[in-house]
N, C-alpha and C positions, 0 to 999 in steps of 0.2 A: 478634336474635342479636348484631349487634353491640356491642348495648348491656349486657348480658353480660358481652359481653369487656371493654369499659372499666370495671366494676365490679372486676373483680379485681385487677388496682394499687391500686385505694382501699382496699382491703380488706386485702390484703398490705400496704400502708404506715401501715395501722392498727395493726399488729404491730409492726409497725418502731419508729416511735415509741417507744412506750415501753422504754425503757432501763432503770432499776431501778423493778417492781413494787412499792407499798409494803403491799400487803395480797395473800392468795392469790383473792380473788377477781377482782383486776385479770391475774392471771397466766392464770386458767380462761378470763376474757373474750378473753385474745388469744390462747388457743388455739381459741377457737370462731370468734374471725373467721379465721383462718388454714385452720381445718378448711373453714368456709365458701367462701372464697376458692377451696382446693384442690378444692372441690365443685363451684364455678359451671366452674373450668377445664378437671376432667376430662367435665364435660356439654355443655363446648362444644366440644372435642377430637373426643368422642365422638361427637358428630352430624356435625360436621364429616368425619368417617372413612366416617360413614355414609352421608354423602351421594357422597362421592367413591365408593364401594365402588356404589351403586346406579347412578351413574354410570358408571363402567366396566362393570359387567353389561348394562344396557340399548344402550350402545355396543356392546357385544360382541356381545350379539343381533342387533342390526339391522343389522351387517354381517354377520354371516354368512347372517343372512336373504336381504341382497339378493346375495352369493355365490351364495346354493344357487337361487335365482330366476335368475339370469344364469345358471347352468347349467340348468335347468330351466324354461325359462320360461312352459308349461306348466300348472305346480305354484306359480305364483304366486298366486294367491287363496287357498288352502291353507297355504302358507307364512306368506304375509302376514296370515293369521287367527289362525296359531299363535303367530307371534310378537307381536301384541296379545294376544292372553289372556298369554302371558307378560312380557311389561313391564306389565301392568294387577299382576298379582302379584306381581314386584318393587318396584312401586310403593308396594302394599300394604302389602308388608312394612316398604320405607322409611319410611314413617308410622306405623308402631306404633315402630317403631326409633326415632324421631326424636322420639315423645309421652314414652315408658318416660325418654328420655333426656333431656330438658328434666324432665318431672316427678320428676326422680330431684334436679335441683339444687334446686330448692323447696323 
């Protein structure tokens, strides 16, 4: 991931560089590395959103799980079952979320 992120400076400063294009194909080439660059940043962004977002849902689960257990205590095996099948799920999800989005800067 992090290696990623340090590509796109090189990539944007490939843009940079050149100052007057002398042919239209040198102008198309630094619009692809620029598109490029904007590629890698929005998939690393995006994963990054990703992970905090499964992140705070899985947190959010497991305290209220162990809420509704300190109230119920009980109802603790039941709880504690439900909320593994649901972070096994979010989890799930997080990883389809996290391939679609690496695979999308490729």
């Amino acid at each position: 991931m992090l290696e990623m992120i340090m590509m796109v400076p090189m990539m944007l400063a490939e843009v940079a560089t050149e100052v007057k294009p002398e042919s239209s194909m040198q102008v198309i080439h630094n619009f692809d590395a620029l598109a490029k660059g904007l590629g890698v940043l929005g998939g690393v962004l995006g994963a990054g959103l990703i992970v905090i977002g499964a992140g705070k849902g899985i947190g959010q689960l497991a305290g209220s799980a162990v809420e509704a257990i300190a109230r119920q205590p009980e109802a603790g095996g039941r709880i504690f079952t439900t909320m593994i099948i649901a972070a096994a799920l979010i989890e799930g999800v997080t990883l389809f979320a996290l391939i679609i989005c690496l695979l999308a800067v490729l």
